[in-house]
N, C-alpha and C positions, 0 to 999 in steps of 0.2 A: 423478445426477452432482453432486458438487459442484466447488467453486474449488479446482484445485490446484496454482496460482502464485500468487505477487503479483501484482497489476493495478495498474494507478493510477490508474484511477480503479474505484469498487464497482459493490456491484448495487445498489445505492439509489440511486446516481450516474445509473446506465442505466434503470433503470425510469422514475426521471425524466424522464430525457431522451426518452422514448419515449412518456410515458406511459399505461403499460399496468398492468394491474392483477397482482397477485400473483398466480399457479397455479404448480404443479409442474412443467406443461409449460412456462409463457411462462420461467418461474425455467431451465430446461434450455439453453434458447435463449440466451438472455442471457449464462449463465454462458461459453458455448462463446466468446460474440461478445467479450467483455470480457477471454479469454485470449487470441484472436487481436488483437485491437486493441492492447494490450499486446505482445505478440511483433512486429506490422511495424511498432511505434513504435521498437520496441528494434532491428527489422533496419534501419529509416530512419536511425534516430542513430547503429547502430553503437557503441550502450554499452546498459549494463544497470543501470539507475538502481537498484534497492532495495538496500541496505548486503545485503554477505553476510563473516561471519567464516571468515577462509581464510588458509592459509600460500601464498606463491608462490618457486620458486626459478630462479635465473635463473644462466648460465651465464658464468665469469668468465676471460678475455675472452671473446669469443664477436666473429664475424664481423661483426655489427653495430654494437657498443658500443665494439670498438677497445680502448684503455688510457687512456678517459680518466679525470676526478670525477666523471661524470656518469653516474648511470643510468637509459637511458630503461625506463619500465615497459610502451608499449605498450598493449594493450587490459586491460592487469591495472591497474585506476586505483583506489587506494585512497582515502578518505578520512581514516585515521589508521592510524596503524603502532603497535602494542605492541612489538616487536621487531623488529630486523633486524641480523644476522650474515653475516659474509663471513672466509672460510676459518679460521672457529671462533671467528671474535673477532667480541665484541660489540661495534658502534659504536652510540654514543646521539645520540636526535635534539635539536638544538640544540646540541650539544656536537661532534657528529663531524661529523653530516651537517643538512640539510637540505629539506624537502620544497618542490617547484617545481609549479606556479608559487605566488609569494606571497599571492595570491587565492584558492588552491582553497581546499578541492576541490573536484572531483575532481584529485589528485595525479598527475601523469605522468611525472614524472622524482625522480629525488633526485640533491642534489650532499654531496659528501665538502665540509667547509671544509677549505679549502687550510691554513690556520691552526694546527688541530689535528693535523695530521703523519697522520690517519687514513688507509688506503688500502681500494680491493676488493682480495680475489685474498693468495694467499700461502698458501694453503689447498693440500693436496698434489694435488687434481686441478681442474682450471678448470670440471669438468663439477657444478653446481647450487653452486655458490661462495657467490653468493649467498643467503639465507634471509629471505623477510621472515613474518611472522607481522602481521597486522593485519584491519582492515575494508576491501574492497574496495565499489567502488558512485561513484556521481554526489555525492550527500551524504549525509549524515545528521538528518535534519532531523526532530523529532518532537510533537507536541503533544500535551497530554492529552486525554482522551477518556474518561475512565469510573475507577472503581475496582473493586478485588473488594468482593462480598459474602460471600468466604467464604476459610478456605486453601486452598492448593491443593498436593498432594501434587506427586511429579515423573511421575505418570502419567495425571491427569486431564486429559481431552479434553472439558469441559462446562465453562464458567468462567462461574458465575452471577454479573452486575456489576447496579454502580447505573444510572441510566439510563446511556443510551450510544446516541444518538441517531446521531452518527456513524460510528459505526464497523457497518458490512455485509461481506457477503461476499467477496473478493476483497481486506481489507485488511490490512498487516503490524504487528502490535501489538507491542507490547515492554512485561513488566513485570521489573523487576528488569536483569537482566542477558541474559534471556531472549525471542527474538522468536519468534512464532506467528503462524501466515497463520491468519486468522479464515474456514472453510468456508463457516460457513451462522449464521444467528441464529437463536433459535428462544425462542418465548414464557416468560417467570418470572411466575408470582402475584407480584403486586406488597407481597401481605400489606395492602393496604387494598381496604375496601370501596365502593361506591358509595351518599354519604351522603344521598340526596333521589331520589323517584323521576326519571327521566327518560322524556318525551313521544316518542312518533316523530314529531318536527318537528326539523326543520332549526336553527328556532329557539330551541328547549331546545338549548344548546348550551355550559351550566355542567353543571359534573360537579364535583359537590361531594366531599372527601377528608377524611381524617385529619389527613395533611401533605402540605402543598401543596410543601412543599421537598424532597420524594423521589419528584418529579418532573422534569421537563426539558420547557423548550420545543422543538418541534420533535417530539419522542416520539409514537410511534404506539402508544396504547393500544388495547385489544381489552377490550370489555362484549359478554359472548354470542357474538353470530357480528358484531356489528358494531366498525371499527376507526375510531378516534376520532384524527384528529391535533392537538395542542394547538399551541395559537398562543401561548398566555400564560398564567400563573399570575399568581393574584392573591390573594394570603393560602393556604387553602385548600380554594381554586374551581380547577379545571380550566377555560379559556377553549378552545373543542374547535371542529374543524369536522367536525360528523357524517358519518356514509357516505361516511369515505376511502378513499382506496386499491380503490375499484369495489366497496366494501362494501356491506349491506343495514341502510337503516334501521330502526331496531327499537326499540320502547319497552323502558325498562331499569329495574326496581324496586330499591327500596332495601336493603341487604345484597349487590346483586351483585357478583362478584367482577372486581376489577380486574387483567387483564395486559399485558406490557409485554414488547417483544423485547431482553433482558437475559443471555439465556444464551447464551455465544460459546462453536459448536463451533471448535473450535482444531487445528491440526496442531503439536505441542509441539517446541521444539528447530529451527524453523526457520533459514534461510538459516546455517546453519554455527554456531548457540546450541546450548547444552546447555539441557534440560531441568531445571529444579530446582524445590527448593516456594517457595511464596509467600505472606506473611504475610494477614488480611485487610486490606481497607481500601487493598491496594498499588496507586497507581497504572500507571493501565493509558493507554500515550503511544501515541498511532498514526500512523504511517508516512505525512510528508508529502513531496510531490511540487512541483516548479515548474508555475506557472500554464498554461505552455504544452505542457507536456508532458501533463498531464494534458487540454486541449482537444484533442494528437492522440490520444490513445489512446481517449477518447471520439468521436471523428470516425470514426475505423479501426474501431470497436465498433460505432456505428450500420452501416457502409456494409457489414461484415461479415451484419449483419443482413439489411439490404436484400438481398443478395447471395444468401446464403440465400433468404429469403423466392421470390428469383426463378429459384430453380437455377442462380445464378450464371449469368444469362441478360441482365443490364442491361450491355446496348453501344450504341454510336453507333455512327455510322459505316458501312465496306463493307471489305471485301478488307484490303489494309494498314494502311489506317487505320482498323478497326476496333480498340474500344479502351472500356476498361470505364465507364459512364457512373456515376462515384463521388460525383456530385454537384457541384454550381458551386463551395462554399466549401472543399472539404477541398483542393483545391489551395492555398490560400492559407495555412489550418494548416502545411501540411505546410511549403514554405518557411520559414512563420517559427518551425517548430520547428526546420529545419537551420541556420537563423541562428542561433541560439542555443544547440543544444546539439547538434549535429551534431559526430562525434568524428573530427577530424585523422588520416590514416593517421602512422605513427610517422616521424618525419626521416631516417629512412634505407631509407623505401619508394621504391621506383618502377614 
């Protein structure tokens, strides 16, 4: 099995937070728990935070909207519009319309400026009048996180990068113009060797390199069967703490070869991108989330686990008031994720 949504938070995120050591089984478990924790964050808030490129059309007048300047968008909340048309004429944003509220996004409404004479509707039938073409989602928000090590054609599914410490499976990367949900990591020869023998002690804990700068701190390197996490670079010293990640210590000779989880399996053409190539060296930004969002969907993740783990057997209680024992704190996420990003039904629900 692997990730086959966006999450927000990874499997590096949850191993952590659990943690447990890397296998193919614990990896199976995890993955299930980090799609469901994701999914009842996104059912709690009632939005779906990861940008996805998408047209939406909406119907002019329509029972809801009336004839006013205003259009609400409802659960379709964009963050940026490349286009949008209404009965074949193109209105431009800043110029015709503009996107509400002033703070977003996420965008919920657009207004017509009274100003500009612009109007919706005039188009020969009221049914999809409106056309927007844009990115829907909570934000857009993205940081770097790695580059290629190589081009990339518009059908490869293996994206060998420089380190890339952050970025696991479950996360939504974008290089170019293009986003991909990252499946699984999976080890690259680093192309350097290990320059001085290493001890099985704890405290051999230099790992000497070639270049010490095409490495990353935080990076889980792999000598043999053991996995090394690096705390700091220093020239070209590897600063390590040996037998991570429930690995076995092992004395390591000189020449050994050094690897590095560097090569991102990818699903190309994600959340509504086209697939294309990519130069090397292109940076690769990944898909960030707000602080509190990201604490429920890790919350929803672990208790998913648990739940599991128990046959969905963890209750208090008796008769009607039995009732899922999800832990003391995840009540308290959960409010202060609906304070915060809990989405409004539309102004003309009831």
């Amino acid at each position: 099995m692997t990730v086959a949504r966006p999450t927000y938070v990874n499997l590096s995120d949850l191993m952590g937070a659990t943690g447990v050591k890397s296998s193919a089984y614990v990896r199976s478990k995890l993955e299930r728990a980090l799609e469901a924790g994701s999914s009842l964050a996104e059912d709690r808030l009632r939005r779906i935070f990861y940008p996805r490129a998408a047209t939406r059309k909406f119907d002019w007048p329509d029972r809801n909207q009336g004839t006013s300047y205003r259009l609400w968008l409802g659960e379709h909340e964009f963050t940026s519009i490349t286009s949008l048309t209404s009965g074949g004429t193109s209105l431009v944003d800043g110029t015709d319309f503009v996107l509400r509220p002033y703070e977003g996004p996420p965008y919920g409404s657009i207004e017509l400026l009274v100003s500009s004479g612009a109007s919706f509707g005039g188009g020969s039938t009221w049914q999809d009048d409106v056309i927007i073409v844009g990115t829907l989602g909570y934000d857009d928000v993205t940081t770097s996180a790695a580059t290629t090590a190589e081009a990339l054609d518009d059908s490869e599914t293996g994206i060998d990068c420089g380190p890339c410490p952050e970025i696991a499976a479950g996360d939504l990367v974008t290089i170019d113009d293009e986003r991909m949900l990252v499946t699984s990591v999976s080890l690259l020869d680093t192309g350097q060797d290990v320059g001085a023998d290493l001890a099985a002690d704890r405290t051999a804990d230099t790992v000497a390199v070639t270049t010490g700068s095409a490495y990353s701190a935080d990076e889980l390197i792999t000598i043999g069967a053991e996995r090394m996490r690096i705390l700091d670079i220093a020239g070209d010293s590897l600063i390590v703490t040996r037998a991570a990640d429930g690995s076995t210590l092992a004395p390591h000779t000189t020449g050994a070869s050094i690897y590095a989880p560097r090569t991102l399996s990818v699903t190309r053409g994600a959340t509504g991108t086209t697939a294309a190539t990519h130069l090397t060296s292109a940076t690769v930004y990944k898909q960030m989330y707000p602080a509190t969002l990201r604490a429920l969907a890790l919350a929803e993740s672990l208790n998913s686990l648990e739940q599991e783990a128990s046959a969905y057997a963890r209750t208090i209680g008796s008769g009607e008031a039995e009732r899922n024992a999800s832990g003391a704190g995840i009540a308290d996420i959960r409010r202060a994720a609906e304070v915060r990003m809990r989405r409004a039904r539309g102004p003309w629900a009831v």
